[in-house]
Every structure is written in structure tokens, then in C-alpha cells.
py3Dmol code that shows the C-alpha trace and the ligand (Angstrom):
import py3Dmol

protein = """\
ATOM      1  CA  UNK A   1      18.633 -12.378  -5.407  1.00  0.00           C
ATOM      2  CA  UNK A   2      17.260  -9.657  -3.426  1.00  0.00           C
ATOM      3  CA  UNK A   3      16.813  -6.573  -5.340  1.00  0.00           C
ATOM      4  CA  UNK A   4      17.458  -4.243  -2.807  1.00  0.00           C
ATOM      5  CA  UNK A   5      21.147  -4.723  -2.738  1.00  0.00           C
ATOM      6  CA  UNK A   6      22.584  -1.322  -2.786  1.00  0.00           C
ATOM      7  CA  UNK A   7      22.962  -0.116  -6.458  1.00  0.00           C
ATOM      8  CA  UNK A   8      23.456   3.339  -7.265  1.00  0.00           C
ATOM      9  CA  UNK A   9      21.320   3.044 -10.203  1.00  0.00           C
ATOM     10  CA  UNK A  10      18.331   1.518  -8.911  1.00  0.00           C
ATOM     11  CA  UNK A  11      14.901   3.588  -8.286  1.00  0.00           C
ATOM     12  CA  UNK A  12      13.795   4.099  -4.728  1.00  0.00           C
ATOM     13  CA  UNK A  13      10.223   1.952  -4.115  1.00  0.00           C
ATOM     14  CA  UNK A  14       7.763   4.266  -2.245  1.00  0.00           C
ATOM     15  CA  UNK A  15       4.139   2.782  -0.872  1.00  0.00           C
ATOM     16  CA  UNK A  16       1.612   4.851   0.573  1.00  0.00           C
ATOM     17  CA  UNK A  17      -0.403   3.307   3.346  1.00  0.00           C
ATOM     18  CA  UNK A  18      -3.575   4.175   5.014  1.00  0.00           C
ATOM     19  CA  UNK A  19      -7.378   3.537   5.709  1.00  0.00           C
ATOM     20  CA  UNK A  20      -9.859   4.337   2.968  1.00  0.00           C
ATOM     21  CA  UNK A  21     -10.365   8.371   3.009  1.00  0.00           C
ATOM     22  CA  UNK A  22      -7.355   9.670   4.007  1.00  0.00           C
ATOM     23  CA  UNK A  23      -6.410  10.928   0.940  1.00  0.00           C
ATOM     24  CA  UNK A  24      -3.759   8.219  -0.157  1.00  0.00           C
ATOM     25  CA  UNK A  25      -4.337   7.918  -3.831  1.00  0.00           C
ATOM     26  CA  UNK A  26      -4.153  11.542  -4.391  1.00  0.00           C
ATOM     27  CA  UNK A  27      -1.239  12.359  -2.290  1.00  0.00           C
ATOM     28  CA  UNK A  28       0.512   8.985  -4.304  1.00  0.00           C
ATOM     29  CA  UNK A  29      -0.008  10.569  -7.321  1.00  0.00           C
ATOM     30  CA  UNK A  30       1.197  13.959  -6.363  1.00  0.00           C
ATOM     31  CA  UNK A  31       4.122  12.609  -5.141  1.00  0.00           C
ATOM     32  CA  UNK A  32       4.647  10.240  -7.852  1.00  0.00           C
ATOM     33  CA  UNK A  33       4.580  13.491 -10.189  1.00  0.00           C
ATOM     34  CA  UNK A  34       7.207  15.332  -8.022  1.00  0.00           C
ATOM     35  CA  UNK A  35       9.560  12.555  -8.253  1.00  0.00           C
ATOM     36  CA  UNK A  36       9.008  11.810 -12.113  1.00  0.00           C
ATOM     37  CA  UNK A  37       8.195   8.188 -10.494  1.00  0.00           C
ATOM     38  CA  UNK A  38       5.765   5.383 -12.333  1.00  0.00           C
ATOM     39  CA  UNK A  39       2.739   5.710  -9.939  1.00  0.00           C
ATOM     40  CA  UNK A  40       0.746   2.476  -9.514  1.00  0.00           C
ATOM     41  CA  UNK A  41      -1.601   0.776  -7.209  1.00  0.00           C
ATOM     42  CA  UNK A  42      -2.670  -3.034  -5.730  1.00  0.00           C
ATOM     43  CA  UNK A  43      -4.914  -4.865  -6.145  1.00  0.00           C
ATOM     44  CA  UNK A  44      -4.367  -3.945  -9.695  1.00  0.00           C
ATOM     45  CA  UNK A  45      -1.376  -2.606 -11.244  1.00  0.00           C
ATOM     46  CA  UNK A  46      -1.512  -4.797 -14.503  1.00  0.00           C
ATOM     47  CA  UNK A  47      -3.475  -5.876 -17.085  1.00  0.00           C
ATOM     48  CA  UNK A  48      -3.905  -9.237 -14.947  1.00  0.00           C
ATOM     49  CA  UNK A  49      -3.976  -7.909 -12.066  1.00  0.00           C
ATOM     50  CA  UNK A  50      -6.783  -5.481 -13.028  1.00  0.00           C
ATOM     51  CA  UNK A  51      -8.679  -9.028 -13.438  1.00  0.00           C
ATOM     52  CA  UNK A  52      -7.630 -10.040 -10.144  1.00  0.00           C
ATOM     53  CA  UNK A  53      -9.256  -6.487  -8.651  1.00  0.00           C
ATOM     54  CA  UNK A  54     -12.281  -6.984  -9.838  1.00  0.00           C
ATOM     55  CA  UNK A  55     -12.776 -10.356  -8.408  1.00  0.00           C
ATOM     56  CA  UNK A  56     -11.846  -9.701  -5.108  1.00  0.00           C
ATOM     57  CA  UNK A  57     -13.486  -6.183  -4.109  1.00  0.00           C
ATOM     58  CA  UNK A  58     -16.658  -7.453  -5.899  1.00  0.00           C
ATOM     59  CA  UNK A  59     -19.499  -7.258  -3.732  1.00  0.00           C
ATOM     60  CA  UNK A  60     -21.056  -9.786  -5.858  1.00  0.00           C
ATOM     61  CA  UNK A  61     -19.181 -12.344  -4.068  1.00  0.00           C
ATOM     62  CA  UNK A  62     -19.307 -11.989  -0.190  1.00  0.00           C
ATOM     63  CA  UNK A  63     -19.062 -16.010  -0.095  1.00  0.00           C
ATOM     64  CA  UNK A  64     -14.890 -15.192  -1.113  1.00  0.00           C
ATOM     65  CA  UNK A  65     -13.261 -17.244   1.355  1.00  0.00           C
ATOM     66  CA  UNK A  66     -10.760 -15.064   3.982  1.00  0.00           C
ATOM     67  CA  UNK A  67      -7.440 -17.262   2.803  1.00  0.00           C
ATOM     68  CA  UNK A  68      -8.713 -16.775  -0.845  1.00  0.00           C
ATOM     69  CA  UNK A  69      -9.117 -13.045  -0.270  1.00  0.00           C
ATOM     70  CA  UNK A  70      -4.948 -13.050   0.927  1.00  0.00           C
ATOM     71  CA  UNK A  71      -3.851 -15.139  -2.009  1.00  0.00           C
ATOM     72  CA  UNK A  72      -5.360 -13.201  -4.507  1.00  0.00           C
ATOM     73  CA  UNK A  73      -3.796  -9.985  -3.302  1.00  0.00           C
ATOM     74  CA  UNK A  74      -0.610 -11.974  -2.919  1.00  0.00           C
ATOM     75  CA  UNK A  75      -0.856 -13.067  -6.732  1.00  0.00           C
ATOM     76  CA  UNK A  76      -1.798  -9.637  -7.545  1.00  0.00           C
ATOM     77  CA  UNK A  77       1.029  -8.468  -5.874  1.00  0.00           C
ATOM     78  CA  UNK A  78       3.393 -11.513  -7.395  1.00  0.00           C
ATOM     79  CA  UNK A  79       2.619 -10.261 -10.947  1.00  0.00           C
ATOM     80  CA  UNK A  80       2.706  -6.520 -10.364  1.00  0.00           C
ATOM     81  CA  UNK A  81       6.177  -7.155  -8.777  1.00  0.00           C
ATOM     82  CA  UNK A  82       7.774  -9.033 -11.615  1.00  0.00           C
ATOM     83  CA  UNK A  83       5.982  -7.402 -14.202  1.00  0.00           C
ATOM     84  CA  UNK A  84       6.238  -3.729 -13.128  1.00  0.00           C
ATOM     85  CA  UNK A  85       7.905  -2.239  -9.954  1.00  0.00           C
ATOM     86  CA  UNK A  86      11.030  -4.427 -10.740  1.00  0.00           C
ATOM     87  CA  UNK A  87      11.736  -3.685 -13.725  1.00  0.00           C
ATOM     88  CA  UNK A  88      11.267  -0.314 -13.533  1.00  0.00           C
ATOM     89  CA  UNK A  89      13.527  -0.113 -10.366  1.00  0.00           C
ATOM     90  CA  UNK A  90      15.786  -1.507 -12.336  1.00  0.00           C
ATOM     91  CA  UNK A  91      16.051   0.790 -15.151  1.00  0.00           C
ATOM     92  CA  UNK A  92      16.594   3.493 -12.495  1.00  0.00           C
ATOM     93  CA  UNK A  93      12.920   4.899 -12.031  1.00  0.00           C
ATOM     94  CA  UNK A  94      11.254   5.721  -9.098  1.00  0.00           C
ATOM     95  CA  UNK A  95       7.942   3.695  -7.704  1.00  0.00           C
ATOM     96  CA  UNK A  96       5.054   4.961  -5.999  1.00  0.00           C
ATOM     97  CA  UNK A  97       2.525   2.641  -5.256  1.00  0.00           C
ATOM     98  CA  UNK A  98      -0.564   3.314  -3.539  1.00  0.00           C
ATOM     99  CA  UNK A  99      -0.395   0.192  -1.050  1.00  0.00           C
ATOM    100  CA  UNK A 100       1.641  -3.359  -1.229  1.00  0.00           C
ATOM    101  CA  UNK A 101       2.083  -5.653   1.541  1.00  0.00           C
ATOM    102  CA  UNK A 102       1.902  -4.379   5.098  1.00  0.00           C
ATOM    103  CA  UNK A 103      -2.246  -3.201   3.149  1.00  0.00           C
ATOM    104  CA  UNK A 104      -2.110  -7.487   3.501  1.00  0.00           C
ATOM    105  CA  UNK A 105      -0.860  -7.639   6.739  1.00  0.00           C
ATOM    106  CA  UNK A 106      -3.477  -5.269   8.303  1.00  0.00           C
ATOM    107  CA  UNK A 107      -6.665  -5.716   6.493  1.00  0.00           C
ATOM    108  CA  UNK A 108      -5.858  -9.798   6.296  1.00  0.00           C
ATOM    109  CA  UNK A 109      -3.355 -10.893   9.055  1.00  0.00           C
ATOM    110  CA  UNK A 110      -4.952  -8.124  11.187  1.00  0.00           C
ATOM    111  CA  UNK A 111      -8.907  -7.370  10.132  1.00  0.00           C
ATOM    112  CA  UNK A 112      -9.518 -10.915   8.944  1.00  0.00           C
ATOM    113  CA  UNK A 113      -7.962 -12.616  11.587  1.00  0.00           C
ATOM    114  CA  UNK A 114      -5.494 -14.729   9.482  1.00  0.00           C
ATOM    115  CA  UNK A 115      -2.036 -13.517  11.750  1.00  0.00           C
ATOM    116  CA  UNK A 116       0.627 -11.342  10.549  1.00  0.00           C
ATOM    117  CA  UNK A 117       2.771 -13.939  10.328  1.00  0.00           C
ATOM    118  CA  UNK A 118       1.224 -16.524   8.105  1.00  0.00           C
ATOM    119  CA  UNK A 119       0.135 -13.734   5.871  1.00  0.00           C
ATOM    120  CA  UNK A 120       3.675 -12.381   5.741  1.00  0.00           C
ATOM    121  CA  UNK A 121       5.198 -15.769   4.653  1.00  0.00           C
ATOM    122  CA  UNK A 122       2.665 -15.476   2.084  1.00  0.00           C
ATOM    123  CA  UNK A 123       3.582 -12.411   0.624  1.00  0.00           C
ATOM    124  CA  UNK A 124       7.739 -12.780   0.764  1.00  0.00           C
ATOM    125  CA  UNK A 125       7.254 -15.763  -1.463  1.00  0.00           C
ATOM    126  CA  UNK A 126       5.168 -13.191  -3.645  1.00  0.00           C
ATOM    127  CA  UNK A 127       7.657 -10.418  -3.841  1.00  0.00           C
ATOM    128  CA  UNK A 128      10.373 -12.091  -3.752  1.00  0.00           C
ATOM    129  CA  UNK A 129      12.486 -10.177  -1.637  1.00  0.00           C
ATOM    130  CA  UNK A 130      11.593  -6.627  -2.636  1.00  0.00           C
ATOM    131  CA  UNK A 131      10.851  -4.615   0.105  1.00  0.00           C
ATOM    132  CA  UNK A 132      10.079  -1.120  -0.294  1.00  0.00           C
ATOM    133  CA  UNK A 133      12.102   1.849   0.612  1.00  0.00           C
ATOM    134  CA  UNK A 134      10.091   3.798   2.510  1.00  0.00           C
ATOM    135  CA  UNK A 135       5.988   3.214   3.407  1.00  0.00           C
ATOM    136  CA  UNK A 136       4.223   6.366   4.470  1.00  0.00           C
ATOM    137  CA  UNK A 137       1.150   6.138   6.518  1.00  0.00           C
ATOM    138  CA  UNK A 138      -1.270   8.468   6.506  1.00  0.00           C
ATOM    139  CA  UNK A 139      -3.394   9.004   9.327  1.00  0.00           C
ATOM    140  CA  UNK A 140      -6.658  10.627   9.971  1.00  0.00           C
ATOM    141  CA  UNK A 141      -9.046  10.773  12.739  1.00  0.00           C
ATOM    142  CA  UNK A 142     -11.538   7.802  11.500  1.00  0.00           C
ATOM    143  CA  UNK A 143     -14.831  10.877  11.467  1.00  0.00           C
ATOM    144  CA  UNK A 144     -12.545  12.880   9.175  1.00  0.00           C
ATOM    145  CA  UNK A 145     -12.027   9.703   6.839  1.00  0.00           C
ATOM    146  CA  UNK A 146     -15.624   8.741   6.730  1.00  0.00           C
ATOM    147  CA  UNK A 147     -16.451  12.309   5.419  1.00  0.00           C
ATOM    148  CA  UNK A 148     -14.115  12.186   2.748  1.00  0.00           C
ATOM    149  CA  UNK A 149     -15.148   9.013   1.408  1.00  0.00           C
ATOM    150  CA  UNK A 150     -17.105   8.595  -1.356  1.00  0.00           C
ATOM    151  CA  UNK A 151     -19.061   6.130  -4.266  1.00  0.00           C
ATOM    152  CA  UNK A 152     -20.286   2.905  -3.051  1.00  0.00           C
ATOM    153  CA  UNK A 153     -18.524   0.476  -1.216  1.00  0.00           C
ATOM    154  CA  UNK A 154     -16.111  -2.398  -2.692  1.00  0.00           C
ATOM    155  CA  UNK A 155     -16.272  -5.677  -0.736  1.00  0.00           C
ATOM    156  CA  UNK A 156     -13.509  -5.250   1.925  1.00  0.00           C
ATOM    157  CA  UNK A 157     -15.027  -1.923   2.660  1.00  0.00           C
ATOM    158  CA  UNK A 158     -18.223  -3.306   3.183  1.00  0.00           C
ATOM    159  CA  UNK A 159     -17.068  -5.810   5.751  1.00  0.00           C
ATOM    160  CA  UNK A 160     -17.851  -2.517   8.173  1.00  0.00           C
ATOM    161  CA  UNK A 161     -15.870  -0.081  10.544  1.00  0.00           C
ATOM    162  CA  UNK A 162     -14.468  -3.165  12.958  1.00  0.00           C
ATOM    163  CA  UNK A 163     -12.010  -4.589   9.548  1.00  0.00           C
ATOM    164  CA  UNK A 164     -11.120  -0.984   9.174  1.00  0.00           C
ATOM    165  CA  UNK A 165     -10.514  -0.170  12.341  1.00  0.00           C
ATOM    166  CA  UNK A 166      -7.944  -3.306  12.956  1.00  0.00           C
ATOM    167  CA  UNK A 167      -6.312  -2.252   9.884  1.00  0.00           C
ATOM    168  CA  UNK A 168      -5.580   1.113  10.878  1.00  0.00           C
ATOM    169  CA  UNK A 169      -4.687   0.014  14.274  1.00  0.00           C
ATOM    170  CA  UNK A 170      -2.094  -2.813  12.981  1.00  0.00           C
ATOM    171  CA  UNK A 171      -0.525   0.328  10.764  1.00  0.00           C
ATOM    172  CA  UNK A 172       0.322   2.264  13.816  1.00  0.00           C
ATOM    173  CA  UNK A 173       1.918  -0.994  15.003  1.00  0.00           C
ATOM    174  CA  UNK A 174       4.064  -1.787  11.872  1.00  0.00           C
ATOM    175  CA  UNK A 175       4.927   2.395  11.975  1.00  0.00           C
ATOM    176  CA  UNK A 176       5.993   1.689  15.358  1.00  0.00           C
ATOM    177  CA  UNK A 177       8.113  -1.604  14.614  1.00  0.00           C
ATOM    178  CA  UNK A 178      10.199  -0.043  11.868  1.00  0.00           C
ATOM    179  CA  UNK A 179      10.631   3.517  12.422  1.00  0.00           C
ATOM    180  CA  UNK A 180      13.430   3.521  10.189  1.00  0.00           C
ATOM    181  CA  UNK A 181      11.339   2.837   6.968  1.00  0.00           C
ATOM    182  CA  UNK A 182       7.955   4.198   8.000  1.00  0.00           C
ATOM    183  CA  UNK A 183       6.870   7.656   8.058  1.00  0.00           C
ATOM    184  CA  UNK A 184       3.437   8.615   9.594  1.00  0.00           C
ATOM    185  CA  UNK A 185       2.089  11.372   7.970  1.00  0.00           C
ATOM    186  CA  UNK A 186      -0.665  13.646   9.249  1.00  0.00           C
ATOM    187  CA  UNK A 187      -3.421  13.795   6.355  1.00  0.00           C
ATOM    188  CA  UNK A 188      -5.718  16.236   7.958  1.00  0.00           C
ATOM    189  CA  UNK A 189      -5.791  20.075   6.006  1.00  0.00           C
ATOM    190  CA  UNK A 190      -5.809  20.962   2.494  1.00  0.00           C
ATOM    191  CA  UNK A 191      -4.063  18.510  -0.143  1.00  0.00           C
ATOM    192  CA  UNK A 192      -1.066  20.741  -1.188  1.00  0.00           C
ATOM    193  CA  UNK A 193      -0.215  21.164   2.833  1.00  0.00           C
ATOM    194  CA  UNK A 194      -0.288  17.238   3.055  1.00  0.00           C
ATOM    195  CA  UNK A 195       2.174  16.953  -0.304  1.00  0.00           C
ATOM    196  CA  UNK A 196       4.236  19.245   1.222  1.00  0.00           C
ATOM    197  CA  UNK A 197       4.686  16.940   3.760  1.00  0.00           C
ATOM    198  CA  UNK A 198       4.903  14.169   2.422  1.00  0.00           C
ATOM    199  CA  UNK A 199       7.707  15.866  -0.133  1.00  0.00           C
ATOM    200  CA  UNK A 200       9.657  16.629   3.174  1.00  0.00           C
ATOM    201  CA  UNK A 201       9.422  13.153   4.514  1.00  0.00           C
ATOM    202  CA  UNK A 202      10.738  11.598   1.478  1.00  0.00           C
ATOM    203  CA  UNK A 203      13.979  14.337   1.387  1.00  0.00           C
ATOM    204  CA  UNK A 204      14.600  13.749   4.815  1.00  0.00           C
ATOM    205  CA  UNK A 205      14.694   9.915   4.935  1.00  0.00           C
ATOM    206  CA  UNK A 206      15.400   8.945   0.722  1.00  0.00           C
ATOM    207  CA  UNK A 207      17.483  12.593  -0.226  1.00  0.00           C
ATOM    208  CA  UNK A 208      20.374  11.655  -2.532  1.00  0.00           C
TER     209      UNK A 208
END
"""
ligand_1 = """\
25
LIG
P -7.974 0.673 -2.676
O -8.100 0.566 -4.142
O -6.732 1.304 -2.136
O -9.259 1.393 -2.148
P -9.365 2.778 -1.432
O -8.787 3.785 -2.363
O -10.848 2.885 -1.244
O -8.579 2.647 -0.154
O -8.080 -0.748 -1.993
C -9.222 -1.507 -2.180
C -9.530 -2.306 -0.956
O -8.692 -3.446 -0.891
C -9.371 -1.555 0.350
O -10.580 -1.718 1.101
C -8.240 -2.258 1.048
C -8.246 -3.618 0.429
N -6.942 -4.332 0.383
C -6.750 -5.428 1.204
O -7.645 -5.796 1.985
N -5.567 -6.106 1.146
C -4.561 -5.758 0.295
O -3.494 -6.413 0.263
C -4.777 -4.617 -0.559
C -3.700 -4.205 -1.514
C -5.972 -3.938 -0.484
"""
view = py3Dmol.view(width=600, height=400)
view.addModel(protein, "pdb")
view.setStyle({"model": 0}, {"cartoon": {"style": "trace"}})
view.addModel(ligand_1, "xyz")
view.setStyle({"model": 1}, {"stick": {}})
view.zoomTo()
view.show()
């Protein structure tokens, strides 16, 4: 049963995308406060899947296996699917998440070399059929990210600029692809400048 059969009642599922730098958490939360939506995040959106972060961006572990790496997002995701962003769909409410799948398909299909495709079939049996309503990507020039960045890198960030770079090249693609449910967003400027339009991204393509 897919949830995204039309239903008047249900909340609208909103993901931000993006490299690391561009400003995604803080715009997801900014929007998630303008909407009155549950804001949330992967890896780790649960309790369990707060376990799951920790075990796969430790640097501790850079012997993590590539197809390990994509399952344990997927489970992440699985959990934080049927435990959260369904349920609260459900009961009417908004969700902004600060990435889901297509983060998979880019930093594993793409970065790690595992193919879209594989890692896609992956991920539909963990979501079972949600998709989201909209996915907004930000962009920024990769110089501009790097300054913003801060703290010490988690494992996938320390894999270096060549993972990061495939990633943010595969989210053009998928932006590209599916024009109808993507919205690239220009994160360059001051953060109230890129809420405002993000805000007018969301009216234009999820107004009701
Ligand atoms: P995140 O917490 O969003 O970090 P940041 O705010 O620094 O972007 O994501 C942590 C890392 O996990 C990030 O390097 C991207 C990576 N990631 C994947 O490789 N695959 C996935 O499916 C997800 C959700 C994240």
C-alpha cells in the first residue's frame, strides 16, 4: 500500500538534499518551523537509528565495507520510515527531513561505486513505497562549501573531495531526471535570503 495515494489529509514529505556545507540542516529546520512540520534527519532520526549513525560515520571504522555502508543507511532509513515520517504523514503533519534516499543514491550508487540501480532496489524495499513530495537541492560552488564547513570530519566525509564531488554531481542528475519533484535551490547569500527561497519553492510546487 503505497502511502502516497492522494489523501487530503495526509502531510506533504519534504527532503533537503545537498553536499556537506551548503547550509542544508539549517535551511531544513527553518523551513520545518515555517510549515509547523516534524523536522528530522538520516542517518538518525530515531532512537535506533541514532545507534545506526554512530556506527557508520565513525571514523573509528574505515575497514566498514561499501555494501555495509548502503544497508545500514537503508535500515536507518527502514526504521525512521515506519517509525516516524509515516506516521506522522498520516496524522496530517508535515515532514522535513534533512536527506533520505537519492543522499544513498549519490554518495553510495554514485561516490562508492555501487550503481544507482542496485542501491535503489535497496532502498524501495526500505521505504516501502514512500516517496517524498518534493526534494530540494541546494547547490553551492564546492570553495563556498568548504568554507562553511566546520568540526572534524565523520567517515564518509573523510573519504575526500572525489566521493563528494560524485555526489553532488549525481544530484544535478537526479534534479535533472525529475524536474517535477526536484527543486534546485541556490544556497549562496545570507540564510534568511536562502529561506526565502526555499519558502517560495515549496508555495509554488506544494501550495494548497
Ligand atoms: P549529515 O548528517 O547530513 O552530515 P552533514 O550535515 O555534514 O552533511 O550526513 C552525514 C554523512 O552521511 C554525509 O557525509 C553524507 C552521508 N550519507 C550517505 O553517505 N548516505 C546516506 O544515505 C545518508 C543519509 C548520508
Amino acid at each position: 500500500m503505497g502511502s502516497n495515494a492522494p489523501q487530503s489529509e495526509s502531510g506533504r514529505f519534504i527532503v533537503f538534499e545537498g553536499g556537506d556545507g551548503t547550509g542544508k540542516s539549517t535551511q531544513a529546520a527553518r523551513l520545518a518551523e515555517h510549515l509547523d512540520a516534524v523536522l528530522t534527519r538520516e542517518p538518525g532520526g530515531t532512537p535506533l537509528g541514532a545507534r545506526i549513525r554512530s556506527i557508520v560515520l565513525d571514523p573509528d571504522h574505515p575497514e566498514l565495507d561499501d555494501r555495509t555502508e548502503a544497508m545500514l543507511m537503508a535500515a536507518d532509513r527502514a526504521q525512521h520510515v515506519a517509525e516516524l515520517i509515516r506516521p506522522t504523514l498520516a496524522s496530517g503533519r508535515d515532514v522535513v527531513s534533512d536527506r533520505h534516499v537519492a543522499s544513498s543514491l549519490a554518495y553510495q550508487g554514485v561516490g562508492r561505486g555501487l550503481g544507482v540501480d542496485a542501491v535503489a532496489s535497496v532502498n524501495r524495499f526500505a521505504v516501502d513505497e514512500l516517496v517524498p513530495d518534493l526534494t530540494i537541492l541546494l547547490e553551492l560552488p564546492a570553495a563556498d562549501a568548504h568554507e562553511r564547513i566546520g568540526g572534524s570530519p565523520d567517515r564518509i566525509e573523510s573519504a575526500g573531495v572525489s566521493l563528494a564531488e560524485l555526489a553532488a554531481e549525481a544530484y544535478r542528475t537526479f534534479a535533472e531526471q525529475s524536474p517535477g519533484t526536484w527543486a534546485v535551490i541556490d544556497a549562496s547569500g545570507t540564510i534568511d535570503e536562502v529561506a526565502s527561497r526555499v519558502r517560495a519553492a515549496v508555495d509554488e510546487r506544494l501550495g494548497r
